[in-house]
Residue frames relative to the residue before (quaternion, step in Angstrom):
aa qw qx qy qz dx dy dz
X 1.0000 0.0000 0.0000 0.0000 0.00 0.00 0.00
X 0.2671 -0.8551 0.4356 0.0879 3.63 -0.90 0.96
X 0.0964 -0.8320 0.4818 0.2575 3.48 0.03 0.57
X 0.3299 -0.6589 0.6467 0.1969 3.44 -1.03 1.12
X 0.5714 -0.6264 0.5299 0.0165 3.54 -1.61 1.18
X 0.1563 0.6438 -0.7400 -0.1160 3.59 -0.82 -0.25
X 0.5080 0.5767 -0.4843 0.4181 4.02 -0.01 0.35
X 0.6272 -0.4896 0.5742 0.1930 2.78 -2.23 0.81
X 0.4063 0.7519 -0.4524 0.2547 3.72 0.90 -0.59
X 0.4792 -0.5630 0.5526 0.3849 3.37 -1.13 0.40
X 0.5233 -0.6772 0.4564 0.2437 4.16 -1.17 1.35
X 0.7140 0.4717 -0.2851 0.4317 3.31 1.34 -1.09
X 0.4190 0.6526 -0.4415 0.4512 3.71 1.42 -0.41
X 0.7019 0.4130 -0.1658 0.5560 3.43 -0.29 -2.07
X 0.7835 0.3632 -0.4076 0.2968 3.58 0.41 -0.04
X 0.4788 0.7219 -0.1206 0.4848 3.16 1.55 -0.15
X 0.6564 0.5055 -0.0784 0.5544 3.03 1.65 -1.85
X 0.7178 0.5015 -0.2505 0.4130 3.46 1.04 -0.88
X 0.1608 -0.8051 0.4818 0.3062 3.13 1.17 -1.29
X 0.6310 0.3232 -0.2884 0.6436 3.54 1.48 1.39
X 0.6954 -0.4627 0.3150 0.4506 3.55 -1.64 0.35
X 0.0135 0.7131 -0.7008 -0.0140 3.55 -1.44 0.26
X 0.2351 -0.7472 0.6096 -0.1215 3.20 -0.92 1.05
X 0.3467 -0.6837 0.5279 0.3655 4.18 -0.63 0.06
X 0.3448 -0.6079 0.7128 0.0590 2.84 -2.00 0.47
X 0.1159 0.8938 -0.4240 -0.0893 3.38 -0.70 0.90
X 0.2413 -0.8726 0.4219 0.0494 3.42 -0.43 0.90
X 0.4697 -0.7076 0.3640 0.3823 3.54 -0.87 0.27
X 0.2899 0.7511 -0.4478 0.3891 3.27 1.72 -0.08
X 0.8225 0.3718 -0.0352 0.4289 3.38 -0.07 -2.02
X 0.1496 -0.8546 0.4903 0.0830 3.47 0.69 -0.99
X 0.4562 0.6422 -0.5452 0.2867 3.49 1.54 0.27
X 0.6677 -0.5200 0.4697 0.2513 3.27 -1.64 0.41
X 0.4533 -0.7750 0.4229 0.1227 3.28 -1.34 0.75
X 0.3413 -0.8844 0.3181 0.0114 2.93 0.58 1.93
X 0.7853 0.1866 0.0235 0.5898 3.77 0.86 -0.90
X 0.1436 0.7576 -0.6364 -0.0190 4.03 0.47 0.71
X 0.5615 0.4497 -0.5982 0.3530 3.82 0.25 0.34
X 0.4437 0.6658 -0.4931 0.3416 4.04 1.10 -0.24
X 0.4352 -0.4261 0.5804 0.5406 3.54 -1.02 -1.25
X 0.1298 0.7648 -0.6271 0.0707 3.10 -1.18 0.82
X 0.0708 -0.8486 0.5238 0.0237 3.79 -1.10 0.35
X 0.2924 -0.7950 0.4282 0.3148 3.73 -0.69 -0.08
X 0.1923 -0.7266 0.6459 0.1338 3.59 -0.83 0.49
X 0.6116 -0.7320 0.2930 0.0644 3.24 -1.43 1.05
X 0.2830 -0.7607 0.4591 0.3613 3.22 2.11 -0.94
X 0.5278 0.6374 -0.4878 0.2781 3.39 0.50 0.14
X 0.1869 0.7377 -0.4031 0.5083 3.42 1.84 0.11
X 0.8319 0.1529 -0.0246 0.5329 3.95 0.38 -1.37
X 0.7846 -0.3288 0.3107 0.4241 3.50 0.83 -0.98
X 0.0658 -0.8017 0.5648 0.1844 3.63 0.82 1.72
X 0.3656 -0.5621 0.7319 -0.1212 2.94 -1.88 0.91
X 0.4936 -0.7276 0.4704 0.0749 3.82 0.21 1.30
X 0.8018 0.4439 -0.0809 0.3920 2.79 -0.06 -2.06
X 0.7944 0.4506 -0.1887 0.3610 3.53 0.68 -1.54
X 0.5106 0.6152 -0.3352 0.4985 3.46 2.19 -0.86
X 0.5970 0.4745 -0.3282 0.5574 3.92 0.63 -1.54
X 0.7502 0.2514 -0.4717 0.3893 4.02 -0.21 -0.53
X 0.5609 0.5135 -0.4517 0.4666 4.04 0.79 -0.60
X 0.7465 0.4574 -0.2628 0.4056 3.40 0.61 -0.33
X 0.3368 0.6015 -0.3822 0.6155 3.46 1.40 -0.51
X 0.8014 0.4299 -0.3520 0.2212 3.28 -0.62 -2.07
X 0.7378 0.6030 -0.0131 0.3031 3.11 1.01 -1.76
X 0.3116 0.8801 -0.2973 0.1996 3.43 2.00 -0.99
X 0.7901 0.4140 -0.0842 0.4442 3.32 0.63 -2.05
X 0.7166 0.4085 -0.2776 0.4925 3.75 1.61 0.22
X 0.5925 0.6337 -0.3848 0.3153 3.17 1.16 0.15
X 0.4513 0.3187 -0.7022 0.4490 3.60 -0.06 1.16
X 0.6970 0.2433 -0.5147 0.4360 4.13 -0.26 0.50
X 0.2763 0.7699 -0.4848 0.3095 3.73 0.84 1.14
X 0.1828 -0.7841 0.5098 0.3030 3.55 -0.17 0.25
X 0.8355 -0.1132 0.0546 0.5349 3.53 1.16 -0.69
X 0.0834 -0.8010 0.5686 0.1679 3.83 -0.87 -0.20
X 0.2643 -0.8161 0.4907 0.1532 3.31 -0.19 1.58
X 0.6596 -0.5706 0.4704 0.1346 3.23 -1.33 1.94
X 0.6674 -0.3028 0.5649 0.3792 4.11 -0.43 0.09
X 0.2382 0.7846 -0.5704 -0.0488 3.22 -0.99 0.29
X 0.1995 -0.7597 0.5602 0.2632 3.78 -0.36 -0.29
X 0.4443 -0.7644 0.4560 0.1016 3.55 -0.60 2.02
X 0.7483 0.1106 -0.2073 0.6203 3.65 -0.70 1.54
X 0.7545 0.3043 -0.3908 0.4306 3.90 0.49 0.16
X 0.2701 -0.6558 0.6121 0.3496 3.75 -0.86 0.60
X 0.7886 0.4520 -0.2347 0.3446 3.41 0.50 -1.71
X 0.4678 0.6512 -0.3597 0.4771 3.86 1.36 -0.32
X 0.9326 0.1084 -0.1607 0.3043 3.40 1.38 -1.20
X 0.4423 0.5548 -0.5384 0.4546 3.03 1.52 1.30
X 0.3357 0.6509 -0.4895 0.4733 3.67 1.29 0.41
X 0.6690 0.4878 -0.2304 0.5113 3.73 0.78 -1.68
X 0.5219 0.7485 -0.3069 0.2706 3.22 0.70 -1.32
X 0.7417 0.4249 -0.1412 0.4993 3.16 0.74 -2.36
X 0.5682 0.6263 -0.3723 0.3824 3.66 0.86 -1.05
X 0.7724 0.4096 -0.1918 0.4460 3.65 0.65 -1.43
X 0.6511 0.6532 -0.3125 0.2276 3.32 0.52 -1.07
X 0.5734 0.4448 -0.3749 0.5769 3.79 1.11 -0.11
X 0.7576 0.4894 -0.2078 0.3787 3.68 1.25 -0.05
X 0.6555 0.3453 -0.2212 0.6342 2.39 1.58 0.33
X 0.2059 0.8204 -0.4796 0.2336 3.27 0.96 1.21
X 0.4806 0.5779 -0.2951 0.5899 3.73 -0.52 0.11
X 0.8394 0.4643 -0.0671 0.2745 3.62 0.00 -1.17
X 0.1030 -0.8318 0.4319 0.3331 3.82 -0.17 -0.07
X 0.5027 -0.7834 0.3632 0.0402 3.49 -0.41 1.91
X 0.0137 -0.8263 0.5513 0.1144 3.29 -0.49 0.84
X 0.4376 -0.5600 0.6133 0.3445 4.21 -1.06 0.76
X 0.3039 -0.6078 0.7302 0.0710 3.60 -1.51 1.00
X 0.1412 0.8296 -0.5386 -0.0405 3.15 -0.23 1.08
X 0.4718 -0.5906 0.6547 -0.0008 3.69 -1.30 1.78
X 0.9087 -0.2794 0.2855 0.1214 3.10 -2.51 -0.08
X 0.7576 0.3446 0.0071 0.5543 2.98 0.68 -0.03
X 0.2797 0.8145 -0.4584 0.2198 3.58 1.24 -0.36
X 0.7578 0.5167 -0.2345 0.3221 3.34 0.72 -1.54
X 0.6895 0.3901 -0.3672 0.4875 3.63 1.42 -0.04
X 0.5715 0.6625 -0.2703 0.4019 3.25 1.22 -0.28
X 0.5374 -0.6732 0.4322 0.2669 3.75 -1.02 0.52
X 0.0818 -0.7229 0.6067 0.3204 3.93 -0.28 0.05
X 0.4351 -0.5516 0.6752 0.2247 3.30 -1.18 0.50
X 0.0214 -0.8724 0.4847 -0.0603 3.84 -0.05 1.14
X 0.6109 0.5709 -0.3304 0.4379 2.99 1.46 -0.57
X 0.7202 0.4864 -0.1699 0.4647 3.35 1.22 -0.70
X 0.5273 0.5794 -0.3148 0.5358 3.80 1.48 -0.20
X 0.0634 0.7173 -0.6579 -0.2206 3.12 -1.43 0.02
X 0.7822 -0.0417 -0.2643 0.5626 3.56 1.62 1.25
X 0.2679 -0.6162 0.7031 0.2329 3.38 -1.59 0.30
X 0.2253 -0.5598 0.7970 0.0254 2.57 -1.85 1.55
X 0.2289 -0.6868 0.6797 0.1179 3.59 -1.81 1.23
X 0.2252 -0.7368 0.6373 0.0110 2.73 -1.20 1.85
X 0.5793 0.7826 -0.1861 0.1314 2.74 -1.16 -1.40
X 0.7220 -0.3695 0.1017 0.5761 4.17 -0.30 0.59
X 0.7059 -0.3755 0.5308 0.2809 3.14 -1.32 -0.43
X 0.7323 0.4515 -0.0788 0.5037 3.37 0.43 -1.31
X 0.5427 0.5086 -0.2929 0.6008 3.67 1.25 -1.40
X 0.7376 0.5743 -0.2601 0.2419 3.53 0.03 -1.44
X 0.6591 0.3945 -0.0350 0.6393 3.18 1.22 -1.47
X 0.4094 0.7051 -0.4331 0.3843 4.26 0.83 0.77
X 0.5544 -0.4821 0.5711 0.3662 3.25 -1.25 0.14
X 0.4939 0.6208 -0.4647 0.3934 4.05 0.98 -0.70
X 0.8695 0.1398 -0.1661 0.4437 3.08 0.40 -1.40
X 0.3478 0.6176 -0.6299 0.3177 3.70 0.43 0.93
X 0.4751 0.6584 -0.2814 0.5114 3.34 1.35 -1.43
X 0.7657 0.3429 -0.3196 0.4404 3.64 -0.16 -1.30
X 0.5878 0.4532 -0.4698 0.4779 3.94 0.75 -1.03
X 0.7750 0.4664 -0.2835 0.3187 3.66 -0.08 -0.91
X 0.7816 0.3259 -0.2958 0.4420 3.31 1.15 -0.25
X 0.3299 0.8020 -0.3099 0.3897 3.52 1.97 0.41
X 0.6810 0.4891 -0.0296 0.5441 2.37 1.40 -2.43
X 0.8725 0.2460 -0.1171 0.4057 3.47 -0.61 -1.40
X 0.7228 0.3574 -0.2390 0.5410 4.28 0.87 -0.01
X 0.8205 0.1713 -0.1789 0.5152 3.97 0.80 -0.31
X 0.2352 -0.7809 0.5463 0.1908 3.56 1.73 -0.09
X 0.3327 0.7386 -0.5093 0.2907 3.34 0.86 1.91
X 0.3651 -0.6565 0.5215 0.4047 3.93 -0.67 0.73
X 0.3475 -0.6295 0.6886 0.0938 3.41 -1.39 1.97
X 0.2745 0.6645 -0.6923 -0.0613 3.64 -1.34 0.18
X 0.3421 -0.7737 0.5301 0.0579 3.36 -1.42 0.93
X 0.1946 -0.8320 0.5021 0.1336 3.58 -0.66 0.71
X 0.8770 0.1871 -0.3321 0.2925 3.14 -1.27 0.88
X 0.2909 0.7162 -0.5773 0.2629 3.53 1.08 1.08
X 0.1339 -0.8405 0.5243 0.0267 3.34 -0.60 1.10
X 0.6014 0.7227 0.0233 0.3399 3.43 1.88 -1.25
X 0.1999 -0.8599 0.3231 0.3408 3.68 0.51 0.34
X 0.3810 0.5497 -0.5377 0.5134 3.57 1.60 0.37
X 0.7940 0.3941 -0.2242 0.4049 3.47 0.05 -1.39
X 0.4890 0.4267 -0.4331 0.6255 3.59 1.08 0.61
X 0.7641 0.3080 -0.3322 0.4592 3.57 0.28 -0.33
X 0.4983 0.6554 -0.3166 0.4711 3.30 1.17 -0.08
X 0.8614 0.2509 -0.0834 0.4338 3.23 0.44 -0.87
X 0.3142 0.6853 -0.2642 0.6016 3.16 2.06 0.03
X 0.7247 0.4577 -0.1979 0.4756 3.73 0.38 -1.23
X 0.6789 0.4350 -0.2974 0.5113 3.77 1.55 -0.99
X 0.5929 -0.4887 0.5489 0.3291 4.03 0.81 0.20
X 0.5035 0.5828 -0.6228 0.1375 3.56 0.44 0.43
X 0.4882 -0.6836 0.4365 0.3222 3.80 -0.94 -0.21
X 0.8237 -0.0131 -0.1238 0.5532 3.77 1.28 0.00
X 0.1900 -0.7976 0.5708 0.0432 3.42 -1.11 0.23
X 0.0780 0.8366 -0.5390 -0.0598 3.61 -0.69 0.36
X 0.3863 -0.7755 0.4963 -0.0559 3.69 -1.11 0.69
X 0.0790 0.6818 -0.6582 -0.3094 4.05 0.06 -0.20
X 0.5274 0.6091 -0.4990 0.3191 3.57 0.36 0.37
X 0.6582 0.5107 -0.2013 0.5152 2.90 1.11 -1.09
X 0.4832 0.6907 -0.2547 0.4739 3.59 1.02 -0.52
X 0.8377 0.2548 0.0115 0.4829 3.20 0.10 -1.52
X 0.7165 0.6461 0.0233 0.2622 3.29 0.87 -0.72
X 0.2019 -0.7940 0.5362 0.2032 3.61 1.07 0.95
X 0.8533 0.2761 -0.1960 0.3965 3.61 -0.36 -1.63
X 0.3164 0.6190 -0.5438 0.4701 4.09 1.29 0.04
X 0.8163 0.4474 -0.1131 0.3475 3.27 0.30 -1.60
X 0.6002 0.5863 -0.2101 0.5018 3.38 1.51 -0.16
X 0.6821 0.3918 -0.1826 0.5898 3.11 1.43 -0.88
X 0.6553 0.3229 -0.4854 0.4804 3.47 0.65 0.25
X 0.4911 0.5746 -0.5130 0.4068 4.02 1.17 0.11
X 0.7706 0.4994 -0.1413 0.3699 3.28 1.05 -0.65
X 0.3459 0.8635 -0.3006 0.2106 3.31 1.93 -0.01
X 0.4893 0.6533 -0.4527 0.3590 3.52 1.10 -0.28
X 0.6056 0.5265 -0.1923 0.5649 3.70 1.18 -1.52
X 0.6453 0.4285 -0.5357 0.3360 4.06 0.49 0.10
X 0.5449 -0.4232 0.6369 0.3439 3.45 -1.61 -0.28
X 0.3357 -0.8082 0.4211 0.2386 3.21 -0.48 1.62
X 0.7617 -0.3472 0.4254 0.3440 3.54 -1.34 0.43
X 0.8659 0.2506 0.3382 0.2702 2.93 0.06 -2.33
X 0.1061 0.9237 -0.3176 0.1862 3.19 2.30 0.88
């Protein structure tokens, strides 16, 4: 499992610190530059804090002439709505041609349809509680083993919830803890020695 960055940090540190692959996250938030495009890398929207159009289309601009070593580009999404963001979804998705598109999946996912044909990953958003469900085991497993889609999950900061989601076969993860965060990143090198999460 790879943990995609947003940070200025050095890749080979945090990679060191983790004691696994890391790759960058970029975001229109941060706006840092993409330092290593033969790694794994991918873009996130910010809509997490507050999408921003303008600042997504220029990160995307910037980025244009690297995107076949993209793992994904996360579609718009609206935070805590599934059906809000396969509405957004349709809207964006001719705009994000060119690109390989990832479904934000939110609350509610589990009644909702993914548009698979048109993805080429799902990223789990969405609560805490949602995140950490049987719903979205269901979605990882049927991503993975029925559409042979890259799964990546946002905000796993925790070394349970790294091992947790580790154990489900996903293929990235990201964290602003982990980002920012020497000893974050230590404690998930050290995750065997926690008390799992998910006993």
């Amino acid at each position: 499992m790879i943990a995609l960055l947003d940070t200025s940090h050095d890749l080979e540190d945090c990679r060191s610190q983790i004691n696994g692959e890391v790759g960058q996250l970029l975001t229109p938030l941060t706006r840092y530059c993409l330092r290593h495009p033969d790694l794994p890398w991918a873009i996130d929207n910010g809509a997490f804090s507050h999408f921003e159009e303008k600042s997504f289309m220029a990160l995307l601009a910037r980025e244009y002439h690297h995107r076949q070593n993209a793992k994904f580009v996360c579609a718009p999404d609206v935070v805590g709505s599934s059906a809000r963001t396969l509405e957004v979804f349709e809207l964006w998705k001719p705009r994000l041609a060119g690109w390989p598109i990832a479904l934000v999946c939110q609350d509610g996912q589990e009644f909702m349809p993914i548009p698979w044909n048109d993805i080429t990953a799902v990223f789990i958003g969405g609560s805490t509680n949602w995140k950490c469900s049987i719903h979205v085991e269901q979605i990882i497993r049927t991503a993975k083993d029925y559409f042979g889609k890259w799964v990546h999950v946002g905000r796993v900061n925790d070394p349970a919830r790294f091992a947790h989601f580790e154990s489900l076969g996903v293929d990235s993860i990201d964290g602003s803890g982990l980002a920012r965060y020497t000893h974050m990143r230590q404690a998930i090198a050290g995750r065997a020695n926690q008390e799992k999460l998910f006993a």
